[in-house]
C-alpha distance (Angstrom), angle and dihedral (degrees) to the residues before:
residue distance angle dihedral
X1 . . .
X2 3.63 . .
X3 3.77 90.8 .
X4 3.88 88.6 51.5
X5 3.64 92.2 59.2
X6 4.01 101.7 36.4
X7 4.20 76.1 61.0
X8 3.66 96.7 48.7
X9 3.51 105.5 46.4
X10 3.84 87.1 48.0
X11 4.11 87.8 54.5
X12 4.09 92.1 61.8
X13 3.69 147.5 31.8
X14 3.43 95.5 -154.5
X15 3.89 116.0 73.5
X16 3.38 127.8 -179.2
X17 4.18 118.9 -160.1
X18 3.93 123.6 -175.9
X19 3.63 123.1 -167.3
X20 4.03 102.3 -12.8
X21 3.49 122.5 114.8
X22 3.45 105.1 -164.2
X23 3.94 101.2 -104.7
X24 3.85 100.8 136.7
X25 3.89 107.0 84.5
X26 4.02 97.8 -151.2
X27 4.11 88.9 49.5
X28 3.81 84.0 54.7
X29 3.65 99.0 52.2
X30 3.00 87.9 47.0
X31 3.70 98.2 65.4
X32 3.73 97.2 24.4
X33 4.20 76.2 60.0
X34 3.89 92.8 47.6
X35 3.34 95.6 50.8
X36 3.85 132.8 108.7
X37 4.01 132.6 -178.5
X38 4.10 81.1 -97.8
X39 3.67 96.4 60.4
X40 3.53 122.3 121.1
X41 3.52 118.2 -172.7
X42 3.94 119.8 -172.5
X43 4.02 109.1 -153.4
X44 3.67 114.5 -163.7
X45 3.85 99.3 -163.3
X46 3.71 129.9 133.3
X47 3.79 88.4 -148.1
X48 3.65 112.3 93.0
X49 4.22 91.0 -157.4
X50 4.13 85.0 44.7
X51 4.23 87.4 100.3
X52 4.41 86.5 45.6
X53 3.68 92.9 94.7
X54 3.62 98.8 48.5
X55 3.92 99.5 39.8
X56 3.76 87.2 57.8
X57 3.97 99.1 44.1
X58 3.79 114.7 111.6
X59 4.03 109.6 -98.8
X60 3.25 90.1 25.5
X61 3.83 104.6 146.2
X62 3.94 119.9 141.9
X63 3.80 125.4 79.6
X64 4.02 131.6 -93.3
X65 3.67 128.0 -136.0
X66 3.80 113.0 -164.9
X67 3.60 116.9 -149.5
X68 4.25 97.3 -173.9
X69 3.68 100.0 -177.6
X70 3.80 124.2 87.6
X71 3.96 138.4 -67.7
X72 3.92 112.5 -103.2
X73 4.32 95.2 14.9
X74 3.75 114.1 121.7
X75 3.57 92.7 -117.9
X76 3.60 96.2 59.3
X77 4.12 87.3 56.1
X78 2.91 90.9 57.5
X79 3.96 108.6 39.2
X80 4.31 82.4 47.3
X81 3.96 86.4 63.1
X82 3.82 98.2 41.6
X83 3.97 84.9 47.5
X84 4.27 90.2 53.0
């Protein structure tokens, strides 16, 4: 599983999250590792300290776009595409 991801987030820029708040430290890494100054990543996540964890990982170095309203509402459609 961990391989699956390592190869996916090396694929795209552009990441989309949903829901996760960073908590697990080897997920993290993992992106903090994957990331470059061109990375996007869209968090959906109500939470507005939900991107904390990952901002402050080591390696970190692409930019976070919050979307803090919830999965499946038509405003969080829509604020996901404006955020891409």
């Amino acid at each position: 599983m961990f391989y699956v991801l390592r190869q996916a987030l090396a694929q795209t820029r552009k990441w989309i999250v949903i829901g996760y708040s960073f908590g697990d430290e080897i997920i993290r890494a993992m992106f903090a590792r994957a990331s470059l100054p061109n990375t996007t990543l869209v968090l959906v996540h109500p939470d507005s300290q939900a991107a904390k964890p990952l901002e402050s990982e080591p390696g970190w170095s692409g930019k976070i776009k919050q979307v803090r309203t919830k999965f499946g509402e038509l405003a969080t459609n829509q604020s996901v595409a404006q955020a891409l």
